[in-house]
DSSP file (Angstrom, degrees, kcal/mol; ACC not computed):
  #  RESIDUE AA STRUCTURE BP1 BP2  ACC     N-H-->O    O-->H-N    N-H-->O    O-->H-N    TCO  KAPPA ALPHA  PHI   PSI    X-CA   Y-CA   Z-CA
    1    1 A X              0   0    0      0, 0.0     2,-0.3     0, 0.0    66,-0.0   0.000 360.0 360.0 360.0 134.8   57.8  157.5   87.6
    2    2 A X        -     0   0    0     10,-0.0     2,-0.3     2,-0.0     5,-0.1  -0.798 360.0-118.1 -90.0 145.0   57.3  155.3   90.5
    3    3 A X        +     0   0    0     -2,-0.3     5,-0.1     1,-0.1     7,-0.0  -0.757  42.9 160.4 -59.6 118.3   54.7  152.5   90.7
    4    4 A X        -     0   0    0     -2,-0.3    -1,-0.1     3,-0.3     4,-0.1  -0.182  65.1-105.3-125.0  22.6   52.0  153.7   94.1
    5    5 A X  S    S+     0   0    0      2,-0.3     3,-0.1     1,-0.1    -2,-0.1   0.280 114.7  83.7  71.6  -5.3   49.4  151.5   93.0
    6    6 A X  S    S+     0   0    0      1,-0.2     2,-0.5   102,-0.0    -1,-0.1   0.714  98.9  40.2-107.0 -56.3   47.1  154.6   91.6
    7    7 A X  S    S-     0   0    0     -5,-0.1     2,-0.5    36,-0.0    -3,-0.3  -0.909  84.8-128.6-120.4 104.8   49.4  154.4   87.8
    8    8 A X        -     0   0    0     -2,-0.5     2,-0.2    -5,-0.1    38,-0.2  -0.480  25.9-169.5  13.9  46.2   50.4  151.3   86.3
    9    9 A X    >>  -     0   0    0     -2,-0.5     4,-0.9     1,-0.1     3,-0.6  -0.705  20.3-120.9-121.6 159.7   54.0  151.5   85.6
   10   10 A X  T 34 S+     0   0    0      1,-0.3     2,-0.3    -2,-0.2    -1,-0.1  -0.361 101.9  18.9 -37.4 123.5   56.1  148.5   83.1
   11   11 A X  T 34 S+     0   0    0      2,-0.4    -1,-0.3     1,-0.2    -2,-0.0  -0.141 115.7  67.1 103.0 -38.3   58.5  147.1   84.9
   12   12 A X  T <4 S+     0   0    0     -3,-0.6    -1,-0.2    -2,-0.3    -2,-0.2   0.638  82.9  72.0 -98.5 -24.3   57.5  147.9   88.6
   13   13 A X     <  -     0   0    0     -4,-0.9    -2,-0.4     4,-0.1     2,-0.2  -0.806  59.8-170.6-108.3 149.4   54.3  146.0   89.2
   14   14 A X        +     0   0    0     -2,-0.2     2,-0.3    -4,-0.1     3,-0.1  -0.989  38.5  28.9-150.0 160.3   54.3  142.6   89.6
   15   15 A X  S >> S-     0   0    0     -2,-0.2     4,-1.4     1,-0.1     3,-0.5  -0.894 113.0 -21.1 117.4-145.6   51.6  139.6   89.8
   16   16 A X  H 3> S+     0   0    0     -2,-0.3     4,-6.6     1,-0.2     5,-0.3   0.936 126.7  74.8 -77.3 -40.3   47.9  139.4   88.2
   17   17 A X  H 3> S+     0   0    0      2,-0.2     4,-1.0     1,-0.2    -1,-0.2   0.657  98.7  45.2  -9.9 -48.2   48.1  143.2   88.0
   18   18 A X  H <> S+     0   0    0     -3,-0.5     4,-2.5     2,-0.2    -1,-0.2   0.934 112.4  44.2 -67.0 -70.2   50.5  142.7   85.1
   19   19 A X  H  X>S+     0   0    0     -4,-1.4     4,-1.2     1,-0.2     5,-0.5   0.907 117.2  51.6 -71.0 -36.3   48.7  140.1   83.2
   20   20 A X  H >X5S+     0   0    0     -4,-6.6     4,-2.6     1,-0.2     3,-0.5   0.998 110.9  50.1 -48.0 -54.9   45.1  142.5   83.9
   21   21 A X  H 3X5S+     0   0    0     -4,-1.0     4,-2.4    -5,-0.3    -2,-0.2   0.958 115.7  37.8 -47.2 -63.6   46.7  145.5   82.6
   22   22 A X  H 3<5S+     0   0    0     -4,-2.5    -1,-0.2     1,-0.2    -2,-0.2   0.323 107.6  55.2 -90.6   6.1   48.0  144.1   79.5
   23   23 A X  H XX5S+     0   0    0     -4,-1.2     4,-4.1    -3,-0.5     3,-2.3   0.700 111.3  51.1 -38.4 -59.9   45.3  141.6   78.1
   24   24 A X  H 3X<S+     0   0    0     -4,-2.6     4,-2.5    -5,-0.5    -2,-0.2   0.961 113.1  42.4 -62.7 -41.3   43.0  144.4   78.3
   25   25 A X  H 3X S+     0   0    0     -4,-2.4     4,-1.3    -5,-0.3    -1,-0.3   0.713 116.7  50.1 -44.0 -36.7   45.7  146.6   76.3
   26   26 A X  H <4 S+     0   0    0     -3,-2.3     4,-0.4     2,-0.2    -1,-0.2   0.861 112.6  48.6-103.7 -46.4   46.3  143.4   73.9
   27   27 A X  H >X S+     0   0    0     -4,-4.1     4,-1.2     2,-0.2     3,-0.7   0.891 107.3  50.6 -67.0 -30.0   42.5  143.1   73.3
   28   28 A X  H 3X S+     0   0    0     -4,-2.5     4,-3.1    -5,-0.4     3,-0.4   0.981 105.3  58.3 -61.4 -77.1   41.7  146.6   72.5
   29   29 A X  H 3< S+     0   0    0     -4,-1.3     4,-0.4     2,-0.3    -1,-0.2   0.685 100.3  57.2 -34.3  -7.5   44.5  146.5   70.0
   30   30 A X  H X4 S+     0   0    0     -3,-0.7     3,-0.8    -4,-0.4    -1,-0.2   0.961 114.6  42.0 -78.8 -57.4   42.7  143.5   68.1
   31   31 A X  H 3< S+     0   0    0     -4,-1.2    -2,-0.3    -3,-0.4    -3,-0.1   0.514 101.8  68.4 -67.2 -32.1   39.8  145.9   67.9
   32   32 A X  T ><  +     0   0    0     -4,-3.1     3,-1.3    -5,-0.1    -1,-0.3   0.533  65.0 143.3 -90.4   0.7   41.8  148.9   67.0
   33   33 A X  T <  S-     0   0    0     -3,-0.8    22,-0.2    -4,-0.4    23,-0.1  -0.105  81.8  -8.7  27.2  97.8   43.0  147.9   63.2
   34   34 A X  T 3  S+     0   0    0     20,-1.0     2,-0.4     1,-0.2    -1,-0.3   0.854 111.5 125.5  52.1  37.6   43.0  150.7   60.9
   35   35 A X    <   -     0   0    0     -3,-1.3    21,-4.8    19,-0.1    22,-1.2  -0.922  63.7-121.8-119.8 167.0   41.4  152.9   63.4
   36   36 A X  E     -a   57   0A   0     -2,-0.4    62,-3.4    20,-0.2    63,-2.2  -0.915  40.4-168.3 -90.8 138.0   41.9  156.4   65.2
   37   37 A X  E     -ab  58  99A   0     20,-2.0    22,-2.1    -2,-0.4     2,-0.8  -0.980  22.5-161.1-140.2 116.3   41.8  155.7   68.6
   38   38 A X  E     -ab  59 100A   0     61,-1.7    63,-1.5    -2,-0.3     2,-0.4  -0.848   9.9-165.0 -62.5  82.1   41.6  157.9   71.6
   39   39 A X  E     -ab  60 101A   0     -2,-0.8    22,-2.4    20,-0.6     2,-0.5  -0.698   9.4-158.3 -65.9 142.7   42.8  156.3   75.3
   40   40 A X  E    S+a   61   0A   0     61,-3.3    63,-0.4    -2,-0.4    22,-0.2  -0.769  75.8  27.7-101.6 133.1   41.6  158.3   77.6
   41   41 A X  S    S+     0   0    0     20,-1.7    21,-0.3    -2,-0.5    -1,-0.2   0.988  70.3 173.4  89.5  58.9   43.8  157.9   81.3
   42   42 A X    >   -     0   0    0     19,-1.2     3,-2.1    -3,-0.3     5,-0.4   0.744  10.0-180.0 -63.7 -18.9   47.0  156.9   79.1
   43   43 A X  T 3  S-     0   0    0     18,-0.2    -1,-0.2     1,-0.2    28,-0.1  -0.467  70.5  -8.5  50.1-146.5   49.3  156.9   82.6
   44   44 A X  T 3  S-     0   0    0    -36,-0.1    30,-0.2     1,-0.1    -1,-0.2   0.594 103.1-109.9 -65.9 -23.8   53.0  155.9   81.6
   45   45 A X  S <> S+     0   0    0     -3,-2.1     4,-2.3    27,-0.0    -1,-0.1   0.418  84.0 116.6 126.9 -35.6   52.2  154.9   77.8
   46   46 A X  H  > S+     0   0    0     -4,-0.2     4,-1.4     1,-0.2    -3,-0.1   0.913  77.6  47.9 -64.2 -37.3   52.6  151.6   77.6
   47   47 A X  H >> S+     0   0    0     -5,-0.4     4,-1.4     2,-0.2     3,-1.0   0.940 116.4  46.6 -60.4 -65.7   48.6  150.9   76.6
   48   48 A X  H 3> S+     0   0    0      1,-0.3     4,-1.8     2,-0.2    -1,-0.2   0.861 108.0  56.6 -77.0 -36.3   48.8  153.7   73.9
   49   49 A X  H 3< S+     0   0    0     -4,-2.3    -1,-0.3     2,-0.2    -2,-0.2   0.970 114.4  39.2 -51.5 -50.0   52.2  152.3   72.6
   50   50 A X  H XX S+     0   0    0     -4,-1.4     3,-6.3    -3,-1.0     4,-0.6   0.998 110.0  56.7 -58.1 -68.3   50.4  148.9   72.0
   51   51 A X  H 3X S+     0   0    0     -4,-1.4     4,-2.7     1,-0.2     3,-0.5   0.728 105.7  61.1  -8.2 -69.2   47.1  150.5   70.7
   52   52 A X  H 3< S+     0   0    0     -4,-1.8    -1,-0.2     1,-0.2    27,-0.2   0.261  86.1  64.9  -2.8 -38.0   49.6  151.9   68.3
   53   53 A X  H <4 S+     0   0    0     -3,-6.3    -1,-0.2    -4,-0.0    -2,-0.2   0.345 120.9  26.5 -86.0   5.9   51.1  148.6   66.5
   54   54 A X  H  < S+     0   0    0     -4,-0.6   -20,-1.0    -3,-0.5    -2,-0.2   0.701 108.1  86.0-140.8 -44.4   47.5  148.0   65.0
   55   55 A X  S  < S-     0   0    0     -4,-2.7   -22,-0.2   -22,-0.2   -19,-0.1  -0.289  73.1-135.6 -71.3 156.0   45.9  151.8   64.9
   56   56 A X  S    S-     0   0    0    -21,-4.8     2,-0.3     1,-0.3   -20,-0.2   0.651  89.2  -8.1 -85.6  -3.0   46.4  153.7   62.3
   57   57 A X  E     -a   36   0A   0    -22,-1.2   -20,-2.0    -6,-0.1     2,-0.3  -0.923  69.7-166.4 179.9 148.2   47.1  157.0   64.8
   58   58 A X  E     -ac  37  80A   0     21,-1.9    23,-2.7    -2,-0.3     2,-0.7  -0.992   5.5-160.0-140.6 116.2   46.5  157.0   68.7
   59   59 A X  E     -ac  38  81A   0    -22,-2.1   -20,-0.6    -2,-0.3     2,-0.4  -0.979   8.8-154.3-106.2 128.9   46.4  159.9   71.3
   60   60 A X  E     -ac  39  82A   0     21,-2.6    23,-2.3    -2,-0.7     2,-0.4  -0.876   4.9-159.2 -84.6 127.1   46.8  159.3   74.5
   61   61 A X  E     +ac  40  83A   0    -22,-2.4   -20,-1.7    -2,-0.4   -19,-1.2  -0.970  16.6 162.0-121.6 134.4   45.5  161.4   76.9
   62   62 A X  E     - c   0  84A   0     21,-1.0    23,-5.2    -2,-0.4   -22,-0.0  -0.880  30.6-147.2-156.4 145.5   46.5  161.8   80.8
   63   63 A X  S    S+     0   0    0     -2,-0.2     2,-0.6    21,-0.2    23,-0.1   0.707  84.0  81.0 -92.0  -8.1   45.9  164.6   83.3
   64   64 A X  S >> S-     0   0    0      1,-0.1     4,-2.5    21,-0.1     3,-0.7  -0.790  73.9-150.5 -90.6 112.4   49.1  164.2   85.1
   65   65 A X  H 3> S+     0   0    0     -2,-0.6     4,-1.8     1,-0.3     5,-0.3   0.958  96.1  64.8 -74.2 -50.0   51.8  166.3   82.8
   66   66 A X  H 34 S+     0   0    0      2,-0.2    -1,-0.3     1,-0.2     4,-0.3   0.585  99.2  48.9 -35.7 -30.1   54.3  163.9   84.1
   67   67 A X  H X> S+     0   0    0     -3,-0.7     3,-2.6     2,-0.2     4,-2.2   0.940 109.7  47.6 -35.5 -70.2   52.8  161.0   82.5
   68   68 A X  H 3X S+     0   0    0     -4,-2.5     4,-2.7     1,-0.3     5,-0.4   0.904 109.8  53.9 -56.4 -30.4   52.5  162.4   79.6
   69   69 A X  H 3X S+     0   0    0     -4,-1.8     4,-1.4    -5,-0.3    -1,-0.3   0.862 115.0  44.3 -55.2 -35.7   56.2  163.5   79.9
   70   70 A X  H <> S+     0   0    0     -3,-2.6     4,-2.1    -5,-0.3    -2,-0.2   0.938 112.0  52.4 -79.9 -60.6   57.0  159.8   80.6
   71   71 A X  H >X S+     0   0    0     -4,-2.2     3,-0.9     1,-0.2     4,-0.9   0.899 102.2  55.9 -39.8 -75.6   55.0  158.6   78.1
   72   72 A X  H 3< S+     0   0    0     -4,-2.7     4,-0.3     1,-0.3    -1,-0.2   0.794 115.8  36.5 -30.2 -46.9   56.4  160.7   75.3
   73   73 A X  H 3< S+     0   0    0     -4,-1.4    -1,-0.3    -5,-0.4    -2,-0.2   0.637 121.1  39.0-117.5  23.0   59.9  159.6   75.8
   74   74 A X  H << S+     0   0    0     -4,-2.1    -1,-0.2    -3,-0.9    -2,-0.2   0.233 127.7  30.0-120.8  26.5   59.7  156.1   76.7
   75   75 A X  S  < S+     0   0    0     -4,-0.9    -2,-0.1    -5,-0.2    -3,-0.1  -0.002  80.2 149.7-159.3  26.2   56.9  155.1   74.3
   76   76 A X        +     0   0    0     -4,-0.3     2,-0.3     3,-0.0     5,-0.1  -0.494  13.2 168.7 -72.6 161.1   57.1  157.4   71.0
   77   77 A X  B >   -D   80   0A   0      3,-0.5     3,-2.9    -2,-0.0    -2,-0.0  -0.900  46.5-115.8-133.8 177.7   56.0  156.4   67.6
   78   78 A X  T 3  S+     0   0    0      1,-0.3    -2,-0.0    -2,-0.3    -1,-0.0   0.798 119.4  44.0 -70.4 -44.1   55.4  158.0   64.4
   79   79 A X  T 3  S+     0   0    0    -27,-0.2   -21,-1.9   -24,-0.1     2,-0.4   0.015 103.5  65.1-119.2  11.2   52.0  157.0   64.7
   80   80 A X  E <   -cD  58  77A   0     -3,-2.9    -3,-0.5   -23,-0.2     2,-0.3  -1.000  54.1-164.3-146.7 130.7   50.9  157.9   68.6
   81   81 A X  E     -c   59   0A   0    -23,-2.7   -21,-2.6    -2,-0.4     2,-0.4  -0.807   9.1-146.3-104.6 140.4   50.6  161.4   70.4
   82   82 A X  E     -c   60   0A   0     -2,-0.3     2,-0.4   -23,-0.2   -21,-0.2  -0.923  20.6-179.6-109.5 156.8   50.4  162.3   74.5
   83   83 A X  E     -c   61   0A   0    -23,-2.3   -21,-1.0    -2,-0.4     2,-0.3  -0.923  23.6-134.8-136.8 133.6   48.3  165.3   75.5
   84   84 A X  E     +c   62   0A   0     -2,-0.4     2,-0.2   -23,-0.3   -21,-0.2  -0.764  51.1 101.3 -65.9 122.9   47.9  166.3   78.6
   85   85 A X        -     0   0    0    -23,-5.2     2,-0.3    -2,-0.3   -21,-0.1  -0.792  66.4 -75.5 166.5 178.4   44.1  167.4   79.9
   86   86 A X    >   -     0   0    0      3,-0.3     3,-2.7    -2,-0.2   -24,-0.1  -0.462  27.4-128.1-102.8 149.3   41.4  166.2   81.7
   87   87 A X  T 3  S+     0   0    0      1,-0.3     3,-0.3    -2,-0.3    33,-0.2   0.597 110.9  66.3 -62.2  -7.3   38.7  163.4   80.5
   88   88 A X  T 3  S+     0   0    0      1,-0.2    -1,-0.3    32,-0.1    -2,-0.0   0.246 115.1  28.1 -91.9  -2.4   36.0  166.1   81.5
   89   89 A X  S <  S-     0   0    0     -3,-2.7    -3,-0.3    28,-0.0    -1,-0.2  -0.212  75.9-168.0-172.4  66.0   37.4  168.2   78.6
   90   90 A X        -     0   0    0     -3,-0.3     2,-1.9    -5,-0.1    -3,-0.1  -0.451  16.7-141.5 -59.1 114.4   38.8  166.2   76.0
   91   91 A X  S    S+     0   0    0     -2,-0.2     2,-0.3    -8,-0.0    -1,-0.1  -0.516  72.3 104.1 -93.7  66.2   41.1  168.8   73.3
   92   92 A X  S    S-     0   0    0     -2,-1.9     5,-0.1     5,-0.0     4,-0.1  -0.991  74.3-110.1-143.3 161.8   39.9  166.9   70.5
   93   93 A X        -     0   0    0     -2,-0.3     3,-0.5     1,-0.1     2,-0.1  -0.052  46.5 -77.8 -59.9 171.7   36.9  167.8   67.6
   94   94 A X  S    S+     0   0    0      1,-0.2    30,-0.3     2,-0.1    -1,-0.1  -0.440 108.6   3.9 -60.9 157.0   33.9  166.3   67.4
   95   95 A X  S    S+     0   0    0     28,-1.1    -1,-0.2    27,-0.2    30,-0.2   0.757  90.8 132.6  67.9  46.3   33.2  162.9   65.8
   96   96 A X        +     0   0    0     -3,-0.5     2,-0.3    -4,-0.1    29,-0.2   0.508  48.0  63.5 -95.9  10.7   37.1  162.7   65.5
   97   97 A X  E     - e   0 125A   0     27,-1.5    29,-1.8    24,-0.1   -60,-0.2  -0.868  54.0-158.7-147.1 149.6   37.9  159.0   66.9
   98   98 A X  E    S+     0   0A   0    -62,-3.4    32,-1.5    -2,-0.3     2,-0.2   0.576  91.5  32.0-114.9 -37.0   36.8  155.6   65.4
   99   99 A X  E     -be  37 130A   0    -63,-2.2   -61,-1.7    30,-0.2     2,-0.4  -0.766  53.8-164.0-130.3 179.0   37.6  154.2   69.5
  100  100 A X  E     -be  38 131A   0     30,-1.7    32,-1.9   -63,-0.2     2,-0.5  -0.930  21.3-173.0 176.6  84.3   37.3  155.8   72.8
  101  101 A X  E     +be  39 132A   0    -63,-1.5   -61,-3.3    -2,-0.4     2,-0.2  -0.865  13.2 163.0-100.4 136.0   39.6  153.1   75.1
  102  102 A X  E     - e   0 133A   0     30,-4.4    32,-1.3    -2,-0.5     2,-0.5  -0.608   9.8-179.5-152.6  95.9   39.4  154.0   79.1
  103  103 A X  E     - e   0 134A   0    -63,-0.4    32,-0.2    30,-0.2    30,-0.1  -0.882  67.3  -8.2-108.0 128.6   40.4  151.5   81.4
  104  104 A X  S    S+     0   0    0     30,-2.5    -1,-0.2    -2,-0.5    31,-0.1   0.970 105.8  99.5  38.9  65.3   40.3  151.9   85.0
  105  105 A X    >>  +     0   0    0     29,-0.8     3,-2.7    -3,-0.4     4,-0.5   0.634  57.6  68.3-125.7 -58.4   39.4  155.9   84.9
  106  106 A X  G >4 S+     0   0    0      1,-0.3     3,-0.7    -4,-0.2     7,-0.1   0.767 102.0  61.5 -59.8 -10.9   35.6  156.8   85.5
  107  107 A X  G 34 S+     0   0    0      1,-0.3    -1,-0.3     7,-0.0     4,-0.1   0.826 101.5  48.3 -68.2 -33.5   36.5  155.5   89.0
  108  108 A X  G <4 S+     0   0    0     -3,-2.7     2,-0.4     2,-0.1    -1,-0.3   0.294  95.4 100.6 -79.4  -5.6   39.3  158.3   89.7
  109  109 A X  S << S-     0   0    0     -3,-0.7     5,-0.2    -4,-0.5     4,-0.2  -0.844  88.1 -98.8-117.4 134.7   37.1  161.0   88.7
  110  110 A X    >>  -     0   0    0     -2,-0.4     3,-2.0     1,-0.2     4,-0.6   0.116  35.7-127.9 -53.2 129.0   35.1  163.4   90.6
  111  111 A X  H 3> S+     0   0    0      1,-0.3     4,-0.5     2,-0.2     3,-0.2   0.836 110.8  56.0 -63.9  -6.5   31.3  161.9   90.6
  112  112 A X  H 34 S+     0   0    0      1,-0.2    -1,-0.3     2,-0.1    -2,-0.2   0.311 113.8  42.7 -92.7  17.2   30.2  165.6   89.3
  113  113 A X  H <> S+     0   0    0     -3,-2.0     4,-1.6    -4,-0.2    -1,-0.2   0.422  89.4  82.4-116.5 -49.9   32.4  165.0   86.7
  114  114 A X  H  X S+     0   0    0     -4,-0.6     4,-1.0    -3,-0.2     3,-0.2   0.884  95.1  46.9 -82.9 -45.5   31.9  161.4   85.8
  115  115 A X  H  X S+     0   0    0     -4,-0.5     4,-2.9     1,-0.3    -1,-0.2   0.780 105.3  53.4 -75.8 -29.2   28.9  162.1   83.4
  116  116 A X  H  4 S+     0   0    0      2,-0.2     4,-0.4     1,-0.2    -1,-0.3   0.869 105.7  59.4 -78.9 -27.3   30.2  164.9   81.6
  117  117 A X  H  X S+     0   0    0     -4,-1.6     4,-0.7     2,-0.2     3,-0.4   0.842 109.3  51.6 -37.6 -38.7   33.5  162.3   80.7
  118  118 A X  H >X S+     0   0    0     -4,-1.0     4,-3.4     1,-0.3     3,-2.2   0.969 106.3  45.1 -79.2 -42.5   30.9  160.5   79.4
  119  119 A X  H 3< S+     0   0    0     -4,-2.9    -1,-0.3     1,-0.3    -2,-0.2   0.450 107.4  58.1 -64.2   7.7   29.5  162.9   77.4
  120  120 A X  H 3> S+     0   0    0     -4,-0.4     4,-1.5    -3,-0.4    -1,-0.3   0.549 104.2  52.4-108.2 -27.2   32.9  164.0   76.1
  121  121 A X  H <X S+     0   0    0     -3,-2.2     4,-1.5    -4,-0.7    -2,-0.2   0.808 108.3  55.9 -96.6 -32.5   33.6  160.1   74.6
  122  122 A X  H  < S+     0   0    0     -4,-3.4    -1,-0.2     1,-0.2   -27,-0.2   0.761 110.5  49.1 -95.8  -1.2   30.1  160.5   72.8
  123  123 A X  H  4 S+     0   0    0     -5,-0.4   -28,-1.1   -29,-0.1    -1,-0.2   0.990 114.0  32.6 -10.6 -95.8   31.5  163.5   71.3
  124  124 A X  H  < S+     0   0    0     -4,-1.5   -27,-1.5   -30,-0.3     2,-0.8   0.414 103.6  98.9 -89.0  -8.5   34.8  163.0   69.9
  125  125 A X  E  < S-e   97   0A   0     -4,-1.5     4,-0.2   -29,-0.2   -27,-0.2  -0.748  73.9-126.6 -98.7 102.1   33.5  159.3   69.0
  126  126 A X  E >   -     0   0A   0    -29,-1.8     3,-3.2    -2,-0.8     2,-0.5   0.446  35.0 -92.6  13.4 128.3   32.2  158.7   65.3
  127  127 A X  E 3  S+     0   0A   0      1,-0.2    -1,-0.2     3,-0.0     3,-0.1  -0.642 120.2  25.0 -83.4 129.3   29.2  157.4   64.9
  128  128 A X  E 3  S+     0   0A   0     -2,-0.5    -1,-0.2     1,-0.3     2,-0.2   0.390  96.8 133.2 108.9 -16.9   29.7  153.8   64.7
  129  129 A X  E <   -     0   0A   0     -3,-3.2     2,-0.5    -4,-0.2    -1,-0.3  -0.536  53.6-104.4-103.0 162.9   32.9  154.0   66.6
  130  130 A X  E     -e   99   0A   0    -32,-1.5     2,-1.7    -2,-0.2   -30,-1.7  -0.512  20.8-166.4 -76.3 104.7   34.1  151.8   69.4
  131  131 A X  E     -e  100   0A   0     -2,-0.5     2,-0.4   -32,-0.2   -30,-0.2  -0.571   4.2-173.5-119.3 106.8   34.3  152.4   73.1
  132  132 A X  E     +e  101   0A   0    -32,-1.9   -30,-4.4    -2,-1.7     2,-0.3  -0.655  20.7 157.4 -91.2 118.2   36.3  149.9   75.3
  133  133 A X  E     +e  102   0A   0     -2,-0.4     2,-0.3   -32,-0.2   -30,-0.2  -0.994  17.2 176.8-145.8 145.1   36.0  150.6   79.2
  134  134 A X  E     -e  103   0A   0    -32,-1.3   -30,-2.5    -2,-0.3   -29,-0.8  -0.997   7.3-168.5-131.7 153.9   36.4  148.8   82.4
  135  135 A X              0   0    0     -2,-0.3    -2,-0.0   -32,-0.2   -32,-0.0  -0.980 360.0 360.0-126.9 151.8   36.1  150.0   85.9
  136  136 A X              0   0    0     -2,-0.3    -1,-0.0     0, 0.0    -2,-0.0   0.638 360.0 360.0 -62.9 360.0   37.3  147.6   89.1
């Protein structure tokens, strides 16, 4: 995968970009501790890999089947899934996630769209459970 400024990638971006991405990644992981934890827009992996050292099980979810492709074999562990589908239609049950991470997504998503995304994280998210988002 190439870095274009739209997907994140390790190793190709370089600057404050770096240090944004992966704070947010490192603070969500404080917060994810013995949880299931959804991220929603996973891109390449790296975010759900971290997410991953601290949850007890992670999916990552991406609409681009080449992310997830990416993802899968440069970021597996025993403990972390990719799926491919869209954030408007999330393949997971109901009240099935303890967190609901989405960082730089509702922006990318069609504005007829945006609300049912939302409605999709208060789904699959436990009552009680955690939802870490930023948008630029």
């Amino acid at each position: 995968m190439k870095f274009t400024g739209e997907r994140f990638i390790v190793g190709q971006a370089v600057g404050d970009i770096v240090i944004e991405h992966m704070q947010r990644y490192r603070i969500a992981a404080s917060l994810a501790a013995g949880r299931e934890v959804l991220d929603v827009a996973c891109g390449e992996g790296y975010g759900s890999s971290i997410l991953a050292e601290q949850a007890r099980c992670v999916q990552g979810i991406d609409i681009s089947a080449e992310a997830v492709a990416y993802a899968s074999e440069h970021y597996a562990k025993e403990n972390l899934q990719y799926i491919c589908a869209s954030a408007a239609e999330l393949p997971l049950a109901d009240n099935s996630v303890d967190m609901v991470v989405s960082f730089e997504t509702i922006e990318h998503i069609d504005a007829d769209l945006q609300h049912r995304f939302l409605m999709e994280i208060r789904r699959v998210l436990r009552s009680g459970g955690v939802l870490l988002m930023s948008s630029p």
